[in-house]
C-alpha positions in Angstrom: -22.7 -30.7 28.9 -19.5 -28.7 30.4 -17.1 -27.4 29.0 -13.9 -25.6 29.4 -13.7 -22.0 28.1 -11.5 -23.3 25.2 -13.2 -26.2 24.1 -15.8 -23.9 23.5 -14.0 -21.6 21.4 -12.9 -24.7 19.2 -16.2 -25.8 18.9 -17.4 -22.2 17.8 -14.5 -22.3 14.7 -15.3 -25.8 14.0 -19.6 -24.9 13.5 -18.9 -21.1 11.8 -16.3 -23.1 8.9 -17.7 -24.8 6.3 -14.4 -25.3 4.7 -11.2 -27.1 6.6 -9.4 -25.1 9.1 -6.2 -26.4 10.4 -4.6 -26.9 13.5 -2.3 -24.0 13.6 -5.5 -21.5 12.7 -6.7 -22.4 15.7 -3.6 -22.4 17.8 -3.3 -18.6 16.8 -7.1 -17.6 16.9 -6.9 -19.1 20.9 -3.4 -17.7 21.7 -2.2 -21.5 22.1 0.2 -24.0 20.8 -0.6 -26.0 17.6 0.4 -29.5 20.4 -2.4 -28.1 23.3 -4.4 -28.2 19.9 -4.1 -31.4 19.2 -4.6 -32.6 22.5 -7.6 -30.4 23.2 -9.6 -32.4 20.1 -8.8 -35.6 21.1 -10.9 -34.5 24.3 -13.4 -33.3 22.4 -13.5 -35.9 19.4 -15.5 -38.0 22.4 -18.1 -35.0 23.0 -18.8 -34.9 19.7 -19.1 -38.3 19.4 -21.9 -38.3 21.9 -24.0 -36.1 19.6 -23.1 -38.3 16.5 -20.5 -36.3 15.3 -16.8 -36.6 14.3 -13.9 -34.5 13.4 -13.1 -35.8 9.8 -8.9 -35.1 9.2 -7.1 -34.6 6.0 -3.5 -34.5 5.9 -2.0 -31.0 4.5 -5.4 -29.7 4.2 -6.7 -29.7 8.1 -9.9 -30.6 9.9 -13.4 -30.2 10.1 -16.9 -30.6 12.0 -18.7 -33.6 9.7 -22.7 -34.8 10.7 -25.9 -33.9 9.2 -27.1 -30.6 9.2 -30.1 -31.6 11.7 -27.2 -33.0 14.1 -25.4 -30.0 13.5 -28.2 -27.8 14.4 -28.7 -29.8 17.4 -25.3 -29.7 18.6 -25.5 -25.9 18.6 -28.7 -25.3 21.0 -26.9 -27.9 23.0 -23.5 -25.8 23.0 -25.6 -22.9 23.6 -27.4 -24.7 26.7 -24.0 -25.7 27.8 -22.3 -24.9 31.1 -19.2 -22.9 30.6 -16.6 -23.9 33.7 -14.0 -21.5 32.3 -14.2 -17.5 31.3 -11.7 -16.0 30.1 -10.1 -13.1 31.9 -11.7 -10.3 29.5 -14.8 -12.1 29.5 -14.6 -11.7 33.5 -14.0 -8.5 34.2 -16.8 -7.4 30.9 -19.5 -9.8 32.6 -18.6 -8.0 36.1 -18.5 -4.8 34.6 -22.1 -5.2 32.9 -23.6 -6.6 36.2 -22.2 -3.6 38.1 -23.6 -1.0 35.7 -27.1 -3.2 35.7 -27.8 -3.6 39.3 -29.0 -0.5 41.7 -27.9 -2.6 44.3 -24.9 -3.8 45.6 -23.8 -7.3 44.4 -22.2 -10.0 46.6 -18.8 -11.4 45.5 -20.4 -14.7 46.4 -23.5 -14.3 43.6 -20.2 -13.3 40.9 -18.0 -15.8 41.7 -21.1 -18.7 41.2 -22.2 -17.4 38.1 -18.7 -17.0 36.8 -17.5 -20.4 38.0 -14.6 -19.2 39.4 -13.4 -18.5 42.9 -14.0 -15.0 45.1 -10.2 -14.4 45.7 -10.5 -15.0 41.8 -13.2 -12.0 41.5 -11.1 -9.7 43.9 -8.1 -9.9 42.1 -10.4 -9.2 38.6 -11.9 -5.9 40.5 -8.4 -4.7 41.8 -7.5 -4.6 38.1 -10.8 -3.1 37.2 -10.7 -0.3 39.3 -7.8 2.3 38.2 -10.2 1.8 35.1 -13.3 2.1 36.6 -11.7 5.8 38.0 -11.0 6.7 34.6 -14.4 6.6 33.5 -15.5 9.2 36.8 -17.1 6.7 38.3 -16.1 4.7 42.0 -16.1 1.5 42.9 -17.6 0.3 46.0 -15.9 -2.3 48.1 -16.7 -3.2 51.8 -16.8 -6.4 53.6 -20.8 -7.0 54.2 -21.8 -4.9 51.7 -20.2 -6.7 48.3 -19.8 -4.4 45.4 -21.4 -1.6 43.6 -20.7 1.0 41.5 -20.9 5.2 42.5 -21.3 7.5 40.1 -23.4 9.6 37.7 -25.8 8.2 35.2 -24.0 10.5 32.2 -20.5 8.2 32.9 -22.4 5.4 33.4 -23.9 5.5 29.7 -20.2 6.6 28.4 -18.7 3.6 29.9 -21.3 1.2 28.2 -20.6 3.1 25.0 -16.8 2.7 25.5 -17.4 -1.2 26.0 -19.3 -1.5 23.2 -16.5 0.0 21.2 -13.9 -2.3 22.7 -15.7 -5.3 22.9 -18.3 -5.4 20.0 -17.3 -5.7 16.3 -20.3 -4.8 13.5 -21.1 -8.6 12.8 -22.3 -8.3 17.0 -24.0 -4.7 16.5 -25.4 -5.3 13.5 -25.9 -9.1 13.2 -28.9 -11.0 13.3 -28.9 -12.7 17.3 -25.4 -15.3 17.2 -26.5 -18.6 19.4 -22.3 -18.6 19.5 -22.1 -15.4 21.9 -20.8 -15.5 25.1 -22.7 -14.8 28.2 -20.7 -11.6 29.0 -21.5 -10.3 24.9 -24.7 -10.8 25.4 -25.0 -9.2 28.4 -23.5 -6.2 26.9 -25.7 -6.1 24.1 -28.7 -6.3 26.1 -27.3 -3.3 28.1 -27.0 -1.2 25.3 -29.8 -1.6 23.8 -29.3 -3.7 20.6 -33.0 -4.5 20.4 -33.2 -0.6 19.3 -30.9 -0.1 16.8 -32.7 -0.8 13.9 -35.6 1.7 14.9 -33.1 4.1 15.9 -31.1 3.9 12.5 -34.6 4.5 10.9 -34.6 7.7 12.5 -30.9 8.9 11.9 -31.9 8.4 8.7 -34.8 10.5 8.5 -32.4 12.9 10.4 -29.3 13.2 7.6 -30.6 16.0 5.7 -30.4 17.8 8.7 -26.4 17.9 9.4 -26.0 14.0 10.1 -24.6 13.1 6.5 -21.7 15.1 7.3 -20.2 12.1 10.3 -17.9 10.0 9.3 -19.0 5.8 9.5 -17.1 5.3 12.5 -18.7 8.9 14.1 -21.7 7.5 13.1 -21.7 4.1 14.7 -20.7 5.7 18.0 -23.9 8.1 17.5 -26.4 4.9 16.9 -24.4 3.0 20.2 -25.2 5.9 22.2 -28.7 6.9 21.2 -29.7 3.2 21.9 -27.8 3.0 25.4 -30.0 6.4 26.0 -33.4 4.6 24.9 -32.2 0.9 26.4 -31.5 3.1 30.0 -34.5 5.5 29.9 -36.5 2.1 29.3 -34.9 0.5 32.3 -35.4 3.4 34.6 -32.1 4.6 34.8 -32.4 8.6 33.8 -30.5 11.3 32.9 -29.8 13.5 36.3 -31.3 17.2 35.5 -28.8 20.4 36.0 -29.8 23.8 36.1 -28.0 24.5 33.0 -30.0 21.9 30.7 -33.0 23.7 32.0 -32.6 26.3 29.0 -31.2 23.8 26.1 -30.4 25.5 22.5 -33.0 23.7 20.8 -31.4 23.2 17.5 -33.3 22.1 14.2 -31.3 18.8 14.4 -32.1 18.6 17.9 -35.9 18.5 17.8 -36.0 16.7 13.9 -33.9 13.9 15.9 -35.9 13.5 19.0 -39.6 14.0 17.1 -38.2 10.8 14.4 -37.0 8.7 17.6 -40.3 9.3 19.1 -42.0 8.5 16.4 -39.8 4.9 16.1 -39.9 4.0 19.4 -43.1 4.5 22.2 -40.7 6.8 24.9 -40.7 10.2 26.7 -37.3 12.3 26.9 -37.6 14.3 29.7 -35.5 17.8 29.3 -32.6 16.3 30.9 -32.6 13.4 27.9 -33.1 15.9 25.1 -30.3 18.2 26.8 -27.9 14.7 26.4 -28.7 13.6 23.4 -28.5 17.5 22.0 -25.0 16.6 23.5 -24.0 13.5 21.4 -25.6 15.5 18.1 -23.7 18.2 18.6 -20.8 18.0 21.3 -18.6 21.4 21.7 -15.3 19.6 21.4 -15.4 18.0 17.9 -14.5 21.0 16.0 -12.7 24.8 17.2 -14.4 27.3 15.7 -11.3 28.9 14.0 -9.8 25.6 13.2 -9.2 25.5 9.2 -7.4 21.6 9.1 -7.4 19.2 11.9 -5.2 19.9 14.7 -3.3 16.3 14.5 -3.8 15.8 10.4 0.3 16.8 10.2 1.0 14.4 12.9 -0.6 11.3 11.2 0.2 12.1 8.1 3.8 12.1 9.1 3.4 8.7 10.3 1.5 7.7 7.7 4.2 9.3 5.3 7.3 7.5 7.5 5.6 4.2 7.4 5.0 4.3 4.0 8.9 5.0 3.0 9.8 2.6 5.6 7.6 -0.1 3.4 9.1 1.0 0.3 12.9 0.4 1.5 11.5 -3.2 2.6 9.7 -4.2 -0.4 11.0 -2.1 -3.3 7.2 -0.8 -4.3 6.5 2.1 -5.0 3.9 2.6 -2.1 4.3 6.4 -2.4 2.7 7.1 -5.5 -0.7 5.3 -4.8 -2.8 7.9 -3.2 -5.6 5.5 -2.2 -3.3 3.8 0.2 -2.1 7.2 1.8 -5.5 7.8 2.1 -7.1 4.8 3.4 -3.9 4.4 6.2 -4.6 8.1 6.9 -7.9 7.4 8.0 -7.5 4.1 9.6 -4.6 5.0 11.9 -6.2 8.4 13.0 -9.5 5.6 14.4 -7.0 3.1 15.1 -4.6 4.7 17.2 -6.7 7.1 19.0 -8.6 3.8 20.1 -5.7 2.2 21.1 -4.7 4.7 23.0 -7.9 5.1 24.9 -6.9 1.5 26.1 -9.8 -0.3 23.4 -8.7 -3.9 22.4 -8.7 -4.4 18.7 -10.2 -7.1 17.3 -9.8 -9.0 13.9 -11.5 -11.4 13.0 -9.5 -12.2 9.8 -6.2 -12.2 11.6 -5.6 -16.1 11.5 -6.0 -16.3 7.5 -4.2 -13.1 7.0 -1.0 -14.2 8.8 -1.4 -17.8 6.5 -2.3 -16.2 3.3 0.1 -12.9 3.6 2.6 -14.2 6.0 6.1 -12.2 4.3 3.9 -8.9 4.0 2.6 -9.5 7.7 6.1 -10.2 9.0 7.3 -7.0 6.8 4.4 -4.7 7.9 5.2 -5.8 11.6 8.6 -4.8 11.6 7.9 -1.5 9.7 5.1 -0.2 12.1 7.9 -1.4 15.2 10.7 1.1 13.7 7.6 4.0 13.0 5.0 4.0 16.1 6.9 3.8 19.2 4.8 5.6 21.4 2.1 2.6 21.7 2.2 -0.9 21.4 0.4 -2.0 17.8 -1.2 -5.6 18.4 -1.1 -8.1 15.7 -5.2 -7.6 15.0 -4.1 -3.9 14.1 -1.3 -4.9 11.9 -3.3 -7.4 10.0 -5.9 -4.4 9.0 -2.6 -2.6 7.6 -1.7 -5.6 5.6 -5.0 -5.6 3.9 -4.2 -2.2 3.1 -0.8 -2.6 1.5 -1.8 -6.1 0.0 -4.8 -4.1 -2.0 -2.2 -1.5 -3.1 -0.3 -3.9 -4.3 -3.0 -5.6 -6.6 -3.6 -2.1 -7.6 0.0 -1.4 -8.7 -0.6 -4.7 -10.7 -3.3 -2.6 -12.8 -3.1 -0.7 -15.5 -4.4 2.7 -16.0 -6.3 1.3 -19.0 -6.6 -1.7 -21.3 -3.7 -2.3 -23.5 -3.4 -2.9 -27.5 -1.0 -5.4 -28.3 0.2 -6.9 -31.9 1.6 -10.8 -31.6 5.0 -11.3 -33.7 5.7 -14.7 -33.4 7.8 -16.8 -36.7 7.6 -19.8 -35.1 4.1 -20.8 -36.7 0.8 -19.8 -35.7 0.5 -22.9 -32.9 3.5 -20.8 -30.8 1.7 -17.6 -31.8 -2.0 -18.7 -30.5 -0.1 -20.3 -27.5 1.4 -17.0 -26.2 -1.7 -15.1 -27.2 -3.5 -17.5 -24.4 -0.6 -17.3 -22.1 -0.8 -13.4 -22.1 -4.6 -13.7 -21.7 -4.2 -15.3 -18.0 -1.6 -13.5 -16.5 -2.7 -10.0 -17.9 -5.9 -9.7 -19.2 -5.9 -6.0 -19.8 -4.2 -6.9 -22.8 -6.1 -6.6 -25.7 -4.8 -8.9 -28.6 -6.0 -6.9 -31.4 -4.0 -8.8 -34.2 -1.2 -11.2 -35.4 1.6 -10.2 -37.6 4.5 -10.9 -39.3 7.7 -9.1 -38.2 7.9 -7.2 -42.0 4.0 -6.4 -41.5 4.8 -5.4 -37.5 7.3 -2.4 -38.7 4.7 -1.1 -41.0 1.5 -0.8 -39.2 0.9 2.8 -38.1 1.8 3.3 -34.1 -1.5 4.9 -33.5 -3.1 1.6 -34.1 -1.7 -0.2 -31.4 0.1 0.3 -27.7 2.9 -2.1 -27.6 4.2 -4.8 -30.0 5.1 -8.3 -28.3 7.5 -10.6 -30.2 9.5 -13.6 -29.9 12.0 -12.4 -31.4 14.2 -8.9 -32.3 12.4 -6.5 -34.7 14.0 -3.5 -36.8 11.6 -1.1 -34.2 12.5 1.5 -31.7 12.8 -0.1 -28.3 9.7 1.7 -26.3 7.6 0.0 -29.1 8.1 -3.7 -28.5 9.5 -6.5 -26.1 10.8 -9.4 -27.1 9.2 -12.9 -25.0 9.2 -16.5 -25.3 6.0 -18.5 -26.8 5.7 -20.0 -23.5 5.9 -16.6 -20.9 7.3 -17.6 -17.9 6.3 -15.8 -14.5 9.1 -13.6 -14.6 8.7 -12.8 -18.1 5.1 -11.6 -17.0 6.3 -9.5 -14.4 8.9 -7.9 -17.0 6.0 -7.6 -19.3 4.0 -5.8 -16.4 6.9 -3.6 -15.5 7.5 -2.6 -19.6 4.0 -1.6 -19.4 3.8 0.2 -16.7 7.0 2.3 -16.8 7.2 2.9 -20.4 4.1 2.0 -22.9 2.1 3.8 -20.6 3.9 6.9 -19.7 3.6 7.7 -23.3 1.4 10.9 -23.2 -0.1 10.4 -26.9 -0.5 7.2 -26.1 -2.8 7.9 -22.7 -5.0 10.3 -25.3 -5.9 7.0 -27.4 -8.6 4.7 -26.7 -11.1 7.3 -24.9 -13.8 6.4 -26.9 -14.1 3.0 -24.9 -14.3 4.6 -21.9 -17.7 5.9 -20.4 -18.4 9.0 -20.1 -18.6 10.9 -16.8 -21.7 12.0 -15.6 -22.9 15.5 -15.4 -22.8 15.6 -11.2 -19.1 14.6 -11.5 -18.3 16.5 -14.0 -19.8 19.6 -12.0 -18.0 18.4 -9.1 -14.6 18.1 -10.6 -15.0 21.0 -12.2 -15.6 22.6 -8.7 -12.3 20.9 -7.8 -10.6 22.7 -11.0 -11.4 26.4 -10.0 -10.9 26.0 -6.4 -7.3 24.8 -7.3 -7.0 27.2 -10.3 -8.0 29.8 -7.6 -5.4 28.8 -5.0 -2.5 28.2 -6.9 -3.1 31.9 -8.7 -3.4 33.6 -5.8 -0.2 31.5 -3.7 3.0 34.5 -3.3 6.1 34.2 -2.0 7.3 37.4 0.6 11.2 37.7 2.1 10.5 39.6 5.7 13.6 40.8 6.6 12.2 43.4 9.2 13.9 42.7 12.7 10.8 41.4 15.1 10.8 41.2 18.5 7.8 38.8 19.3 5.7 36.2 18.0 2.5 38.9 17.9 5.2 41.7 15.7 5.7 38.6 13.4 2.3 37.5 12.5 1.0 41.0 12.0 3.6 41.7 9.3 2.4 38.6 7.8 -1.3 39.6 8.1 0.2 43.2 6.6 0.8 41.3 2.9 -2.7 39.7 3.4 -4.4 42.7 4.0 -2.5 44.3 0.8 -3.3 41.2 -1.3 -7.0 41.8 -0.3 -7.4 38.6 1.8 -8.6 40.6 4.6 -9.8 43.7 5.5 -8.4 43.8 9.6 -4.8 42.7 10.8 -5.1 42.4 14.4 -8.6 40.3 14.6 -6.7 37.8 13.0 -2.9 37.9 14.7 -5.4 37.3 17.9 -7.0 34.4 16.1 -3.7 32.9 15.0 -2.1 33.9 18.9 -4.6 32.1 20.4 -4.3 29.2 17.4 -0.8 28.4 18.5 -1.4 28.4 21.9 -3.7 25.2 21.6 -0.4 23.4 20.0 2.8 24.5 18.2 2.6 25.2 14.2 6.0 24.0 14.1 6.6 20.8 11.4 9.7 19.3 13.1 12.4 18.1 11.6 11.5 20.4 8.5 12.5 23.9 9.3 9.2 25.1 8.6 5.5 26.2 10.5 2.3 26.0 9.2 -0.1 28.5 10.4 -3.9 28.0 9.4 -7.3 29.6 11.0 -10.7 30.1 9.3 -12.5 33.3 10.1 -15.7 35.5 8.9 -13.4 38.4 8.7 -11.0 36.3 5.9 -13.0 36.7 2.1 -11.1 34.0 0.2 -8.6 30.8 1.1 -5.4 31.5 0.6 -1.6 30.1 1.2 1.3 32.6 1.4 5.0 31.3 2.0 7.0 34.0 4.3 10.9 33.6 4.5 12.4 35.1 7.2 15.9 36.2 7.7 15.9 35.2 11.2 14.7 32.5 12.8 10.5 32.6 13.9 10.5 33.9 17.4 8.0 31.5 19.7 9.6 32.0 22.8 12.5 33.5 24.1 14.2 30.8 25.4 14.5 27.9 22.7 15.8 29.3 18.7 12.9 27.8 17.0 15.3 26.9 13.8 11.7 28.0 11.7 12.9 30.5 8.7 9.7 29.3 6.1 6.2 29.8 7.5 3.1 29.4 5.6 0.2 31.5 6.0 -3.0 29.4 5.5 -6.5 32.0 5.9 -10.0 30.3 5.3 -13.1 31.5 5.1 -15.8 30.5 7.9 -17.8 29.3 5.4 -15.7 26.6 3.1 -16.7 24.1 0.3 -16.1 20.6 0.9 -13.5 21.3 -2.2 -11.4 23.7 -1.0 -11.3 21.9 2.4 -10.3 18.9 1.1 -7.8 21.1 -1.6 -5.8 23.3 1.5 -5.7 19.6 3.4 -4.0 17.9 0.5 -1.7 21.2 0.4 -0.8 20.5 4.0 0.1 17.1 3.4 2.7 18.1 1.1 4.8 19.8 3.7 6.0 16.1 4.3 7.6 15.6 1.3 11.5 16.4 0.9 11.0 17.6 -2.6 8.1 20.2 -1.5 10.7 21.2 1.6 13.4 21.7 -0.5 11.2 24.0 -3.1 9.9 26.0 0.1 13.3 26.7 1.4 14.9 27.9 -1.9 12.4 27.2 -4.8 11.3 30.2 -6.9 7.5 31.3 -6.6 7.0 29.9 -10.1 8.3 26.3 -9.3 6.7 25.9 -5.9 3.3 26.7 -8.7 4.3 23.9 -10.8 4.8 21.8 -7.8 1.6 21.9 -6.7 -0.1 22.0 -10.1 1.5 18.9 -10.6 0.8 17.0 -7.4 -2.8 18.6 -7.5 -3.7 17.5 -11.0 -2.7 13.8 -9.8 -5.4 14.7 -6.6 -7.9 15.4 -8.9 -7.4 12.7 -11.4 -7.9 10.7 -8.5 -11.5 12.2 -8.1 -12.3 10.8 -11.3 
């Protein structure tokens, strides 16, 4: 059985739904029109036919693959077995790529272009746009008439540039799947290459490994660390080692180092030689993730800007308040940081999910589209990318449809209990955090003590203060539920004495959280106490002169005991990148050093404006002064990087420019207390 590279990918939907997909799904999973569709399953409604099959259609609902599950089955080794006339261009230049980095020998154009079904001036023009990327990963390729094609280069960039495939290429249903009959040649290839068979014995042993340092990676950190310890055991297996230097002769052989290798031995029957055991020390450990001195990440401001402008830019759109959920700040903080710094390492994106996102979210999708185009102009954003945001703005938005807590409510109806019962159930599908606790009459409703209830609903006007009721119809329309939502939201539950009730039906924390938060608690109390405000209206005439009257009040203020071992450290700080927020009027400078005893944030005001060069004014006149310890708790880590992210907001750049000390304290009491009861 042939078949084209499409049909195939229409035949792969079809088998993985059991549910009807429709035309127009498939049109935008292929990158095709909904007609070519249509036309490409009349074709294949006769292949299908052959293995007593048939595409059953249902009008408005869409199609699907109908035959018993042993022809089904059948039809799948078949499809497997099946000659594929047609790769796609990715699929190309992956399946080339793969045979390049498997062969020691060189490989005739001839031998790709058979097993790729495609002609050699097809395969030429495929390497010509391989190769600027092939020079980006250090490595040459080989072209000469007679001799076909190979690929130059060191084993260490050969392994990198599987690991980058696999990131661009693979998604965790292909890493961490069970074997997929559905994969193409070129994915399987790849997965072969690095070393898939592994992973599960190598997880085993970065287990075994976590109390060691390991727990500390992020997931994504964490996945790349399991790709590349496999490509190291799936190469060393294949006779492809590590080249040995005369540095790696001498490795640092770190407690992490030697728990790791000793578990992977154990796991897996292989020798590392002590050019191996120098690489993987390498991946464990690599120099560049963190700079010693570093106190918050050196492009945390920069996202969180974005994050910050895309956010408004949603609110404008959509008239949520996106701003005030801290999960979704959060979660987009963390997803565009991998996202983007993928992107721009040239990785494709993929999303599964993109098809049925676009049909079941398509106003958000468009909305979210046309947001991220006005924010991120730097890079291109594909669709697969913005689908992943609209998941996160979609769950913010079922959040913002919850309430903090169950609601009491009291029924007023005079209509008769039928009406009465028929709201009751009305309000018990479209909110059911409402609690009916009762029924009453509109003389009984003005009488019952307000601490027994939250809210009173009533069909109809009652001699009560107007926070405590709202007045419905028996049969609650839609937008009476949403008016209902809204009353709850922004007034029965911004009651404070009200928030105090009802604890008892809540569960207790437990004693590790409670320790934890209250870890949280004095790390805050701590900071805030400590935060000063200082007017330096000394003239300076440098950058250095600057930061060592700043380090001057730090000193006195018994942060540290030295000024000029940390001017140096801040120098050298500011070198790697400007402290500058722009658009703000304000720096931020931050280091962590032995030689500080406590974290601590100052605010300086200057009467001039901060000297960084002496060609450009730097229109600076705030600068915070952020001094960590070497050694930090997690807490107060996460407490100075959630101090940081304020900077963005107009209302804390307002109070930094002309707010008293006291009410730049209750600023970030405030905001901090809502960080914390997000810990919760």
């Amino acid at each position: 059985m042939s078949l084209s590279h499409r049909h195939r990918q229409i035949l792969e939907m079809l088998l993985n739904r059991t549910d009807d997909i429709t035309a127009g799904e498939i049109a935008a999973e292929i990158n095709v029109s909904t007609r070519t569709v249509h036309r490409e399953l009349l074709e294949l409604e006769k292949i299908l036919a052959a293995s007593e099959l048939t595409l059953q259609k249902k009008s408005g609902k869409g199609i699907q693959l109908n035959g018993t599950p042993e022809k089904l089955d059948a039809f799948r080794r078949k499809l497997h077995g099946a000659t594929a006339v047609e790769y796609s261009a990715q699929n190309r230049k992956l399946y080339i790529l793969c045979t390049l980095i498997q062969e020691d020998e060189p490989v005739k154009l001839f031998t790709l272009s058979h097993e790729l079904s495609v002609t050699i001036p097809t395969i030429t023009h495929d390497l010509d746009e391989l190769e600027e990327w092939i020079r980006l990963a250090k490595l040459i390729l080989v072209r000469r008439r007679g001799y076909g094609v190979g690929l130059n280069g060191s084993e260490v960039n050969k392994r990198k540039m599987l690991a980058r495939l696999a990131r661009n290429y693979l998604d965790e249903s292909d890493l961490f799947g069970k074997e997929n009959d559905m994969h193409s040649p070129a994915t399987t290839k790849l997965l072969e290459l690095i070393g898939k068979d592994y992973f599960r014995k190598v997880e085993t042993a970065l287990w075994q490994a976590e109390d060691q340092g390991l727990n500390e990676l992020s997931e994504s950190e964490y996945t790349y660390l399991l790709i590349n310890l496999s490509i190291t055991i799936a190469r060393i297996q294949q006779k492809k080692p590590i080249e040995l230097h005369a540095d790696q002769v001498s490795i640092r052989q770190s407690e992490l180092l030697m728990h790791t290798i000793k578990c992977l031995s154990e796991a897996i029957p292989v020798a590392f030689s002590t050019a191996e055991t120098a690489y993987i020390g390498e991946l464990l450990e690599p120099e560049e993730r963190v700079h010693p001195n570093q106190l918050l990440p050196m492009d945390e401001l920069g996202y969180m800007e974005m994050v910050w402008k895309l956010i408004r830019n949603m609110e404008q759109r959509h008239g949520i308040k996106f701003s005030e959920d801290r999960s979704l700040r959060d979660g987009l903080l963390t997803h565009l940081e991998s996202a983007l710094k993928r992107l721009q390492a040239g990785a494709n994106i993929r999303n599964p999910l993109l098809a049925q996102i676009k049909k079941d979210y398509e106003t958000l999708f468009e909305m979210i589209r046309s947001a991220v185009d006005d924010t991120i102009t730097d890079i291109v954003i594909p669709d697969e990318e913005i689908g992943f945001l609209v998941m996160h703005f979609g769950a913010s938005l079922e959040r913002q449809k919850q309430f903090r807590r169950n609601v009491r409510a009291i029924i007023v109806c005079t209509s008769g209990i039928g009406t009465s019962k028929m709201l009751a159930v009305r309000l018990t599908k479209e909110l059911p955090q409402i609690d009916i606790i009762g029924h009453a009459s509109w003389f009984e409703a003005a009488r019952i003590p307000e601490r027994e209830y939250d809210l009173i609903i009533s069909t109809v006007d009652l001699p009560l203060d107007e926070e405590q009721f709202i007045k419905l119809s028996p049969l609650l329309t839609k937008e009476e539920a949403e008016r209902l939502r809204l009353f709850i939201q922004n007034v029965t539950l911004q009651k404070e004495s009200k928030e105090q009730e009802d604890v008892s039906s809540e569960q207790s924390p437990k004693k590790d959280q409670l320790h934890r938060i209250q870890q949280y608690v004095n790390e805050i109390v701590r900071i805030i106490d400590q935060f000063t405000v200082h007017w330096l209206e000394l003239p300076v005439d440098s950058l250095e002169e600057t930061l060592e009257a700043f380090c001057n009040y730090a000193k006195q203020a018994h942060i540290i005991d030295e000024v000029e071992p940390i001017v140096q450290l801040l120098l050298a700080r500011e070198k790697m990148s400007s402290q500058v927020i722009p658009d703000t009027g304000l720096a931020l400078f931050h280091i962590r050093s032995e030689r500080v005893k406590v974290p601590a944030i100052t605010l300086f005001r200057l009467k001039e404006d901060l000297l960084l060069d002496q060609l450009t004014p730097s229109g600076v006149r705030q600068v915070l002064l952020m001094l960590g310890p070497q050694e930090l708790s997690s807490e107060s880590l996460e407490i100075l990087s959630e101090i940081s992210s304020f900077l963005l907001i107009p209302e804390m750049i307002e109070l930094l420019k002309t707010g008293s000390q006291s009410d730049i304290k209750q600023f970030l009491s405030l905001e901090l207390a809502a960080f914390l009861e997000n810990k919760k």
